[in-house]
Backbone bond lengths (Angstrom), bond angles and torsions (degrees), N, CA, C in turn:
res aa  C-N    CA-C-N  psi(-1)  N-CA   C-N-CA  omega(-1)  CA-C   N-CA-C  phi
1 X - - - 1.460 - - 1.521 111.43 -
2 X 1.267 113.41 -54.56 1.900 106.82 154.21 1.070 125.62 3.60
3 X 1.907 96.44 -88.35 1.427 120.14 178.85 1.457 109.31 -40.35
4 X 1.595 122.38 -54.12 1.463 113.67 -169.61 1.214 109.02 -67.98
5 X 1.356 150.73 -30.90 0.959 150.51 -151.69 1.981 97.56 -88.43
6 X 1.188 107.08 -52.59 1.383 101.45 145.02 1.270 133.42 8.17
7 X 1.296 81.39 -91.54 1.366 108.42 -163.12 1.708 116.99 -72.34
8 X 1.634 105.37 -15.13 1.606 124.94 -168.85 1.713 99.62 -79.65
9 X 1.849 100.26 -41.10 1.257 106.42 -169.20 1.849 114.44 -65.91
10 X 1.459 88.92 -42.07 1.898 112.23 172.86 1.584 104.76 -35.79
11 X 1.547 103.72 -72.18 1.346 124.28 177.78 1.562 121.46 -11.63
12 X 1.761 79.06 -82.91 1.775 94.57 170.24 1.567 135.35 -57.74
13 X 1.311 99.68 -5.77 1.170 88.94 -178.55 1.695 119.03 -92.41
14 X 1.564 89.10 -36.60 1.790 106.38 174.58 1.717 95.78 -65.05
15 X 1.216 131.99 -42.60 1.169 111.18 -169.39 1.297 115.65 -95.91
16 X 1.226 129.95 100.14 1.340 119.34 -155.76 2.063 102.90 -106.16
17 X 0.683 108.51 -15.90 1.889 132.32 -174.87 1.771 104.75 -95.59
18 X 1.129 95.26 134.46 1.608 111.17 176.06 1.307 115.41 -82.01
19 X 1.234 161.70 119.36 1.698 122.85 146.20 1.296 124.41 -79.52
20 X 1.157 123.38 -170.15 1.346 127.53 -161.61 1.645 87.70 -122.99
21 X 1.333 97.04 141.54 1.515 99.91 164.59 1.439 106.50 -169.90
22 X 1.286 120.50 172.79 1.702 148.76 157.22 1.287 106.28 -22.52
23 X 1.461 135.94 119.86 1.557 135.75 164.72 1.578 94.72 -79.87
24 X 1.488 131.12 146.23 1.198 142.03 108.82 1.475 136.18 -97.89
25 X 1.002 109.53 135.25 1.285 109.31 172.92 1.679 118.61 -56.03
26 X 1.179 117.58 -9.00 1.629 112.06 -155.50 1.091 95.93 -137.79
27 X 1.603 126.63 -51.99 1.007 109.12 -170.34 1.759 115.51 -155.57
28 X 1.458 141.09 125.69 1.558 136.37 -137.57 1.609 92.60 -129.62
29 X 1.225 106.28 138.71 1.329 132.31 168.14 1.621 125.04 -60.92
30 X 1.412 158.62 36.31 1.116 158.51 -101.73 1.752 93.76 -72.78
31 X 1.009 83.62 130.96 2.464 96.14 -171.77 1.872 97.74 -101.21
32 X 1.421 123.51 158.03 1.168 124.10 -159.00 2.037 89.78 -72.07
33 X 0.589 104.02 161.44 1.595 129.04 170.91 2.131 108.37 63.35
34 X 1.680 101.24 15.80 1.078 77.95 -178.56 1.999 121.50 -89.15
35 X 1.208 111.56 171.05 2.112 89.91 170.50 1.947 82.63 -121.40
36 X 1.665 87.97 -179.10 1.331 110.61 172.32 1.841 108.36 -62.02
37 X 0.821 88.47 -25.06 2.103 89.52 179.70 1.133 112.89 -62.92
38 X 1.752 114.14 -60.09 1.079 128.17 -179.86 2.068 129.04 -52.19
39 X 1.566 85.18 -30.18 1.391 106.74 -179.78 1.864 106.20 -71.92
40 X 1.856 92.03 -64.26 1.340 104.59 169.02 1.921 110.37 -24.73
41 X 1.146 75.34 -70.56 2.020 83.82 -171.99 1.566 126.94 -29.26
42 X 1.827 96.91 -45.82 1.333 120.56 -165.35 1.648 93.45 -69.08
43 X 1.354 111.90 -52.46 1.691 105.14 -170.68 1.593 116.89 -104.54
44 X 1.543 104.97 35.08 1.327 106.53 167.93 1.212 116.00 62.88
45 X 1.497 151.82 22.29 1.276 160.34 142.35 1.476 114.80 -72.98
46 X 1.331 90.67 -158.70 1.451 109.65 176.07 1.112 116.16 -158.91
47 X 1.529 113.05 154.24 2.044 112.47 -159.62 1.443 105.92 -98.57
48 X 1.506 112.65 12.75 1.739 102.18 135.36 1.300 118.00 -76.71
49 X 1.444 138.57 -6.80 1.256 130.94 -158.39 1.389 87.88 -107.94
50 X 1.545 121.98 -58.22 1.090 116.17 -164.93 1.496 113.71 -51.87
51 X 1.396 116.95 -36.87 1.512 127.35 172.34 1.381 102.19 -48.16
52 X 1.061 134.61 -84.10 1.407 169.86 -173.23 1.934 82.56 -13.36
53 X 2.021 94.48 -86.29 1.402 105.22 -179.90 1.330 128.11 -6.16
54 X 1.714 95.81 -82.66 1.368 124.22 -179.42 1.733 114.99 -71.89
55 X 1.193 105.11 8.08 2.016 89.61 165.81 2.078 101.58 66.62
56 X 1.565 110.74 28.49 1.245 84.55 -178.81 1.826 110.84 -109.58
57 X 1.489 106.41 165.68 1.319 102.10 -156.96 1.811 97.79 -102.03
58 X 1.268 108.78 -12.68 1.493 101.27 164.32 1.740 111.25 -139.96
59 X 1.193 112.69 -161.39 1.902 115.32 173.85 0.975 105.16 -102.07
60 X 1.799 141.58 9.16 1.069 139.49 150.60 1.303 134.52 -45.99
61 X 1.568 122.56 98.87 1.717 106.29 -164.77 1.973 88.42 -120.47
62 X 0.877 88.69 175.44 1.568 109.56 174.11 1.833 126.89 -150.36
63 X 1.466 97.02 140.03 1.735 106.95 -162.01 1.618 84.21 -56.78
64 X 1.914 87.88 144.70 2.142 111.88 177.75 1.758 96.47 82.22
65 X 1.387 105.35 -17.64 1.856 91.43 169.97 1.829 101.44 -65.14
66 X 1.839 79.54 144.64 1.536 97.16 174.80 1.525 110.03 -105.59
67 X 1.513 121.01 119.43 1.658 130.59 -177.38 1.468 110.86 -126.15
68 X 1.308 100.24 120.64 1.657 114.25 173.10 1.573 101.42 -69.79
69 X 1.271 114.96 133.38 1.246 118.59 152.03 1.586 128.36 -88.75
70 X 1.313 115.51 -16.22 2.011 118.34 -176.14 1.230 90.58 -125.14
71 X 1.436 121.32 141.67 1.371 130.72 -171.58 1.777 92.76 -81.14
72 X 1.507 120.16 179.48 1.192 112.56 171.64 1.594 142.01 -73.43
73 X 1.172 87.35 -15.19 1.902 105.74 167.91 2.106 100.86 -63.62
74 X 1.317 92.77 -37.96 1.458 76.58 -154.49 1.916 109.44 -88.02
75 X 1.632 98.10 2.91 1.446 108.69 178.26 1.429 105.05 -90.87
76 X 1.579 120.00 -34.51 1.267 112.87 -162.25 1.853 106.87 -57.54
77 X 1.092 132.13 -52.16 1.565 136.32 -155.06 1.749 87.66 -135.06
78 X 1.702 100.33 122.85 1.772 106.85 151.30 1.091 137.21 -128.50
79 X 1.573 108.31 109.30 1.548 116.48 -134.49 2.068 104.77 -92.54
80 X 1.320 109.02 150.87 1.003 127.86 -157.97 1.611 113.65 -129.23
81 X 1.625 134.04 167.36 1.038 144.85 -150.66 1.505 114.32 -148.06
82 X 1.060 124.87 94.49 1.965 127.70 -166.87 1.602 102.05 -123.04
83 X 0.859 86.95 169.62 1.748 113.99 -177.41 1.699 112.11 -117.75
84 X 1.641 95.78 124.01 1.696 82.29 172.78 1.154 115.91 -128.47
85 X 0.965 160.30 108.03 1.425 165.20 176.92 1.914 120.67 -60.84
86 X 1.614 92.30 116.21 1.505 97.45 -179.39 0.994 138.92 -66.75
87 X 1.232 134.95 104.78 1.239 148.17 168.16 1.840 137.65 -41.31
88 X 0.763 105.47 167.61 1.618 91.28 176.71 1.624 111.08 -90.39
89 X 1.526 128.68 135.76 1.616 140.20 -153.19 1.904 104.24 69.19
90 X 1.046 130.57 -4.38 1.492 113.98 157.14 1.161 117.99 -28.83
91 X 1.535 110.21 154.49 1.340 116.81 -164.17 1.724 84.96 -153.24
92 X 1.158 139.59 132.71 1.906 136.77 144.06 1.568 98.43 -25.89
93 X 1.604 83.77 -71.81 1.650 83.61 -173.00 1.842 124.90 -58.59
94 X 0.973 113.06 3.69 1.547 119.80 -161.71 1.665 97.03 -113.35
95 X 1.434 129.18 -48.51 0.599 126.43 166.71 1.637 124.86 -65.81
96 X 1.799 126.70 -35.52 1.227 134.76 176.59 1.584 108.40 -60.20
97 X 1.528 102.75 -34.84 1.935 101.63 169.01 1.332 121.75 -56.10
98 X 1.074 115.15 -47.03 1.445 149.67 -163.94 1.812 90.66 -60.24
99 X 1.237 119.40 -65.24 1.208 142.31 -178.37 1.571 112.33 -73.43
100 X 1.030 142.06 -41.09 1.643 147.22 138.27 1.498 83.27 119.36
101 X 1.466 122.69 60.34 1.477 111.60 -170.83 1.668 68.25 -147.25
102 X 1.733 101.75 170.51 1.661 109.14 -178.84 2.030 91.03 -112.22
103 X 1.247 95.90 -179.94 1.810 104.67 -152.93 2.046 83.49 -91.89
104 X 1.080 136.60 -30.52 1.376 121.49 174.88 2.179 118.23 -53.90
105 X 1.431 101.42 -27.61 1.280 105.85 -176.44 1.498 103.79 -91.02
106 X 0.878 128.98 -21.73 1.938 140.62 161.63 1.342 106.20 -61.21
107 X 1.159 121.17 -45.11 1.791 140.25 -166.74 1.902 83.02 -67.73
108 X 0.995 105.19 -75.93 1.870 121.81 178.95 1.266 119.69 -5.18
109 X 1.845 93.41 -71.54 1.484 118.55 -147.70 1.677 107.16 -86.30
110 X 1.875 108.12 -20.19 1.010 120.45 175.06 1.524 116.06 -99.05
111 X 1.397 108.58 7.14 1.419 105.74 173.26 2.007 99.33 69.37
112 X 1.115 125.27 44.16 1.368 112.92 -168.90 1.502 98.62 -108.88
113 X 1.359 111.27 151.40 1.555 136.49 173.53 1.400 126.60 -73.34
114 X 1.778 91.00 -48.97 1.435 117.72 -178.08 1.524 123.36 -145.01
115 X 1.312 120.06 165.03 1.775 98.63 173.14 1.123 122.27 -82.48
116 X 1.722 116.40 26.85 1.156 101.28 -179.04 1.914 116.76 -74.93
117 X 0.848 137.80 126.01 1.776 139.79 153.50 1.526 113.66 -92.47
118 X 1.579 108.55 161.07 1.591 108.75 167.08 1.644 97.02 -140.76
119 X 1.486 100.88 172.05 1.495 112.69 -162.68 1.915 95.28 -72.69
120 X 1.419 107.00 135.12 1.572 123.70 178.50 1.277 97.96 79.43
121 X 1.299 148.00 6.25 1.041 131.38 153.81 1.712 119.97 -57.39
122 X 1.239 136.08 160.91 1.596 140.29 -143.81 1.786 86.84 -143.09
123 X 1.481 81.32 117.92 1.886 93.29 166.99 1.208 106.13 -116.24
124 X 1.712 117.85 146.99 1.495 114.96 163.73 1.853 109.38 -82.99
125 X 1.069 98.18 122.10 1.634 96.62 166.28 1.573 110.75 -85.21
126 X 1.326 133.86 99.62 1.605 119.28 167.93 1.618 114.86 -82.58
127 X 1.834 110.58 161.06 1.393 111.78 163.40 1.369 118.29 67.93
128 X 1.052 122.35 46.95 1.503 134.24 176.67 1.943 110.90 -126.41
129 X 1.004 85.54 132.97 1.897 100.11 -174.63 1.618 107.25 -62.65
130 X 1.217 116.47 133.68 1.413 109.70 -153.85 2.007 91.96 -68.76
131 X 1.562 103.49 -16.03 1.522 97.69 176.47 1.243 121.33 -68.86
132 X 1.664 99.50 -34.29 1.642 98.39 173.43 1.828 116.85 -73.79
133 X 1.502 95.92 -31.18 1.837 102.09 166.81 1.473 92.74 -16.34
134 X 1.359 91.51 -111.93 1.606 120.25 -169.58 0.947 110.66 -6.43
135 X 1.274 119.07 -59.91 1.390 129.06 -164.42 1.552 125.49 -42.58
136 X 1.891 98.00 -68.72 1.039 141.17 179.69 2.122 93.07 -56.43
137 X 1.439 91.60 -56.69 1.772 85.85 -179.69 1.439 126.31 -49.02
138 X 1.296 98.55 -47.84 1.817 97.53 -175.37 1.603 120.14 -81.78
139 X 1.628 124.69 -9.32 0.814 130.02 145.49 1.666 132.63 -60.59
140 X 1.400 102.21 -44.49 1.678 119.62 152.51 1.315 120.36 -58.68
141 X 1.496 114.94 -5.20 1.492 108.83 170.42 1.750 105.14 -123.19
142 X 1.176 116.99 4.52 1.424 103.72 -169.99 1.785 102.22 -60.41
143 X 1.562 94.12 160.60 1.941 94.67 169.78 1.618 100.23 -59.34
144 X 1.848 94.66 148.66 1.376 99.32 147.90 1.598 139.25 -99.60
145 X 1.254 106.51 132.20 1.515 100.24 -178.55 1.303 120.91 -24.59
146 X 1.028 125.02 149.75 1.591 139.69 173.22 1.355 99.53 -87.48
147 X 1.456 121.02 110.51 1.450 105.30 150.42 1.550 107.98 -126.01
148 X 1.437 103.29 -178.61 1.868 116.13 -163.81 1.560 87.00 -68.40
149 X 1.506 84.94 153.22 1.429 120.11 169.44 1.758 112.01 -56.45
150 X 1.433 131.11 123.55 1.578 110.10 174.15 1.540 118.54 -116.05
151 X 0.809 73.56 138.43 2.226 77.54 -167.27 1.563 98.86 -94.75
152 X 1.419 110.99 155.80 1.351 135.84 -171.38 1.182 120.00 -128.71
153 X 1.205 145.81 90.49 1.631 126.07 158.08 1.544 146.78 -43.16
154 X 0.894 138.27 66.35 1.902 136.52 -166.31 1.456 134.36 -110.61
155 X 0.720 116.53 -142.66 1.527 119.57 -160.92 1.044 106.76 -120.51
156 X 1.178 145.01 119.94 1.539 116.04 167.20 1.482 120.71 -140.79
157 X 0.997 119.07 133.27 1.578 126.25 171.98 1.463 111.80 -97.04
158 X 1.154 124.50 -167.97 1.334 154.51 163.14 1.244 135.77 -122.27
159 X 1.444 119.71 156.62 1.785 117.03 -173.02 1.052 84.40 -163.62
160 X 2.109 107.05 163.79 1.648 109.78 166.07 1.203 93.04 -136.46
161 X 1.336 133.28 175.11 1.479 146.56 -171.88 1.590 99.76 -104.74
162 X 0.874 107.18 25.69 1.815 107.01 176.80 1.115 93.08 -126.65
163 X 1.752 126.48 78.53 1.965 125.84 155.12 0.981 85.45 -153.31
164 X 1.385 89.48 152.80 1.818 116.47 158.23 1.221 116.76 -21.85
165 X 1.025 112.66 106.18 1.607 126.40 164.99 1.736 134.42 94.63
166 X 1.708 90.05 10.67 1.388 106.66 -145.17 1.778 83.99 -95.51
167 X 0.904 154.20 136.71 1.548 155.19 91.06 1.206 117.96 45.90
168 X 1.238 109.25 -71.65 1.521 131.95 -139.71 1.694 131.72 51.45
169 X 1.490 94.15 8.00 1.408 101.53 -175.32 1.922 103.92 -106.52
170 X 1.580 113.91 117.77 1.297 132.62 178.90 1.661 101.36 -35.37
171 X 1.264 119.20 -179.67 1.476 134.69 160.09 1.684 105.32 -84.49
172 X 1.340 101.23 3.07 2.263 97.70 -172.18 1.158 76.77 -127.76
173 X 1.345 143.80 -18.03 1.687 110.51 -177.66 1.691 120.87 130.56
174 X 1.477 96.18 -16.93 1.496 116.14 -163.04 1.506 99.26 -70.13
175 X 1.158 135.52 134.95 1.300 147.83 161.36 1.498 110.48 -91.90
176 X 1.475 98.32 106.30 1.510 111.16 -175.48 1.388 116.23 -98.02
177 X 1.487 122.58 -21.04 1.895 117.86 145.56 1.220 127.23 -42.63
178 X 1.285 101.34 -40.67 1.432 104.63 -174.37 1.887 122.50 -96.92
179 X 1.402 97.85 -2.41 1.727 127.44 171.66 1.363 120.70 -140.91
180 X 1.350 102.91 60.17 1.601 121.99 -161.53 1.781 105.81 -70.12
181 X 1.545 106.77 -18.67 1.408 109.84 170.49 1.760 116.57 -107.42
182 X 1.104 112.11 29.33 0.886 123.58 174.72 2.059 127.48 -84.49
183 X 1.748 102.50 123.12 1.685 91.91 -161.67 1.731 103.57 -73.46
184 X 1.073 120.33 132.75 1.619 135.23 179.98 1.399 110.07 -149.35
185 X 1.178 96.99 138.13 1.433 109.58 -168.79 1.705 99.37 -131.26
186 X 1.430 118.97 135.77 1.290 118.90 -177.94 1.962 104.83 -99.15
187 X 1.088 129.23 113.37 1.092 134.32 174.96 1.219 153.13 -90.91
188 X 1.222 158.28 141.38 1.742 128.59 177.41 1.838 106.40 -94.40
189 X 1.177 99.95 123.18 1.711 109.81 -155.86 1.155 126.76 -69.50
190 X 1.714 92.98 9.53 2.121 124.45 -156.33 2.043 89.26 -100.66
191 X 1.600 103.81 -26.28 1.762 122.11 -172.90 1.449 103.91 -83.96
192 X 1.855 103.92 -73.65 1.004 102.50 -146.92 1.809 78.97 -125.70
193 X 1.298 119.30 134.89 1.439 123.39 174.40 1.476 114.71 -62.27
194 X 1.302 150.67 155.88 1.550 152.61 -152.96 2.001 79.00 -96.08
195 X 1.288 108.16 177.42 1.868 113.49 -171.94 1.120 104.08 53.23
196 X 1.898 141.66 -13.51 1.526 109.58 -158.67 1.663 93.20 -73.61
197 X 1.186 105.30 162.69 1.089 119.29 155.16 1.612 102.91 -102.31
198 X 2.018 101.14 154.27 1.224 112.63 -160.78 1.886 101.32 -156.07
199 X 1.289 113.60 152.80 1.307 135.47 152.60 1.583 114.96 -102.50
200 X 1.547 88.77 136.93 1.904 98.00 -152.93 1.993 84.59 -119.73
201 X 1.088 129.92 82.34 1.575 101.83 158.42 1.272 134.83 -11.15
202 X 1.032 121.36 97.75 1.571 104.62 142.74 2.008 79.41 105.72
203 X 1.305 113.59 18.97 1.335 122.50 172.28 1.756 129.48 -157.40
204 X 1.454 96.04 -36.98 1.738 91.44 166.59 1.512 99.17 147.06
205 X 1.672 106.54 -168.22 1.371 118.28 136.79 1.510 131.34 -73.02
206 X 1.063 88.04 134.42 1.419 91.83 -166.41 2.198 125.29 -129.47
207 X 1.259 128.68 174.90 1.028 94.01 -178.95 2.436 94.99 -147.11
208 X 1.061 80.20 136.69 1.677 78.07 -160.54 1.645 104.44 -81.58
209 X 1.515 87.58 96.68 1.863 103.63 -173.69 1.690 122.88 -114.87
210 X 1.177 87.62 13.21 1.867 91.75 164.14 1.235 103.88 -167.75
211 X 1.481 107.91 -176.61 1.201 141.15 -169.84 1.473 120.97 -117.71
212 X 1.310 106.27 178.38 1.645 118.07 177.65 1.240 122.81 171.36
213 X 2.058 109.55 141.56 1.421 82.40 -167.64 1.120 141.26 -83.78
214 X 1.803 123.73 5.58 0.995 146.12 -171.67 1.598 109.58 -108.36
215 X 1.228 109.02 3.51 1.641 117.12 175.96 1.628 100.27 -106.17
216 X 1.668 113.89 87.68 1.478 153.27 -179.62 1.232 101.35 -111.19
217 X 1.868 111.90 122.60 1.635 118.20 144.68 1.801 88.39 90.36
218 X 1.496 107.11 -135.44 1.374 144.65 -153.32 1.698 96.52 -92.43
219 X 1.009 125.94 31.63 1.355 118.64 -179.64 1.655 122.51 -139.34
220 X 1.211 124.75 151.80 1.500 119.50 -165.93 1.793 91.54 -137.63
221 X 1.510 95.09 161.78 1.488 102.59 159.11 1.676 117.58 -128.58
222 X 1.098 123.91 98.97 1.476 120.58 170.24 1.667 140.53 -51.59
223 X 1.385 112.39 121.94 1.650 105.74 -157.76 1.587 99.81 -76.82
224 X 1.017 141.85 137.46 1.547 143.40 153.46 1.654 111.56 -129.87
225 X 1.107 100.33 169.46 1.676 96.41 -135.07 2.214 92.32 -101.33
226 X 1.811 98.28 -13.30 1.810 80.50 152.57 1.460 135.86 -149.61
227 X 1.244 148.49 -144.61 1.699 124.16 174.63 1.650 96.90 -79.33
228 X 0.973 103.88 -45.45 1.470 100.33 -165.35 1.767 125.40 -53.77
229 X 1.549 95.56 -15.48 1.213 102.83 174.11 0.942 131.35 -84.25
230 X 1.613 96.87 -33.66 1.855 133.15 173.25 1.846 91.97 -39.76
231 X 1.661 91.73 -69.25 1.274 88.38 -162.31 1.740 135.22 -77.54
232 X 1.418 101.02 6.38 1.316 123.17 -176.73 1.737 95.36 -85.56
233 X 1.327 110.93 -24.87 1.585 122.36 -163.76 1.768 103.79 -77.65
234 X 1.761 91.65 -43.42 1.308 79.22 -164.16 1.568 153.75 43.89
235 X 1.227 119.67 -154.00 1.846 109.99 -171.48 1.723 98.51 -113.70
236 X 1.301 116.05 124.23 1.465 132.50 -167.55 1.740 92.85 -144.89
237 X 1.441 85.71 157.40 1.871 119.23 179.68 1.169 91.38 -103.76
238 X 1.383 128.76 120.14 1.295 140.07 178.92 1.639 121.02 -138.70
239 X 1.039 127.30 115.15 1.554 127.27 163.59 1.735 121.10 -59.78
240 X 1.289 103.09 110.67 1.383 100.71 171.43 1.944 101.16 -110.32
241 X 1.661 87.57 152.68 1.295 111.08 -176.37 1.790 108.24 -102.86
242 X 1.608 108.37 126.10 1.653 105.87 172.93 1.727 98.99 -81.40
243 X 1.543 122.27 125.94 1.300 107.41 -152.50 2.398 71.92 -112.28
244 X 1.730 102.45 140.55 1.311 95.96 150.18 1.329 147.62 -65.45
């Protein structure tokens, strides 16, 4: 290591001028006055590596020499970082297929608790081949089929996030103190999936953003913003609409 260092210092000194040339990623043409330092520099290594790489036995290069700069591990796959945005019927798992990754490394990368997602929510996808990118992207963007509207019959009560003890914060995140007119519907997620959006009779558009543990089967709870409404709301037979 001496000797090379030597020889690095030698280098630089005779070569005191840069040239300009062609980046490759893989592999660089050596231009008259360049050394291994200079090269090193340009692609962020170092001329132990470049040595290393290329099998060479000193830092002696010469102009028309051919020098890899990324060893072959790092040419084979160049991995990349996208955003995908949830859709309505998302699944972790539906989407982690989709992506050829399993739903614990999704859980990870998104910092997640649980599998729960909602529609427009933003996932990081990491580590995907920019070939598989594409791929994976324009399939992640194709249209979705149109299908019919499906209607539901249930139960429904009411609640507001203004009582004793209550949060006000949904099972998706929604802050209902602070969006006290906001349409939310509490759901069982086995009926109606959490993000669907929905038409509630006899209440609005609506969007099914929490839970409860007594909200089982055929039944919903509607958010309104006070008791009095709650209780003006009471228990009604209501048609809800799965809206696309």
């Amino acid at each position: 290591m001496k000797k090379l260092g030597v020889a690095i210092a030698t280098l630089s000194v005779i070569f005191t001028g840069i040239a300009t040339f062609n980046v490759s990623a893989e592999e660089y043409e050596v231009q008259k006055q360049d050394s291994l330092w200079s090269i090193a520099q340009k692609y962020n290594t170092s001329v132990q590596n470049l040595v290393d790489i290329n099998g060479l036995d000193s830092t002696i290069i010469h102009p028309g020499q051919k020098i890899s700069t990324t060893d072959k591990a790092s040419q084979e796959e160049t991995l990349t970082t996208e955003s995908y945005i949830v859709k309505k019927g998302d699944t972790l798992s539906k989407i982690a297929s989709k992506y050829n990754v399993n739903v614990d490394k999704l859980m990870e990368w998104n910092d997640l608790s649980d599998t729960l997602i909602i529609i427009d929510q933003e996932l990081k996808i990491n580590n995907i081949s920019q070939e598989d990118s594409q791929v994976k992207t324009e399939e992640a963007n194709e249209p979705e089929q149109k299908s019919e509207a499906k209607t539901i019959s249930v139960t429904a009560t009411a609640y507001t996030a203004k009582c004793d003890g209550c949060s006000g914060i949904t099972s998706t995140g929604i802050n209902l103190i602070k969006n006290p007119d906001k349409k939310v519907i509490a759901v069982d997620p086995n009926v109606i999936p959490l993000g669907t959006e929905v038409y509630v009779e006899g209440y609005g558009n609506a969007i099914a953003g929490d839970i409860g543990g007594a909200i089982k089967g055929n039944k919903i709870d509607v958010h309104v913003p006070t008791k009095d409404e709650a209780k003006s709301w009471g228990v009604q037979t209501v048609d809800v609409t799965i809206l696309d």
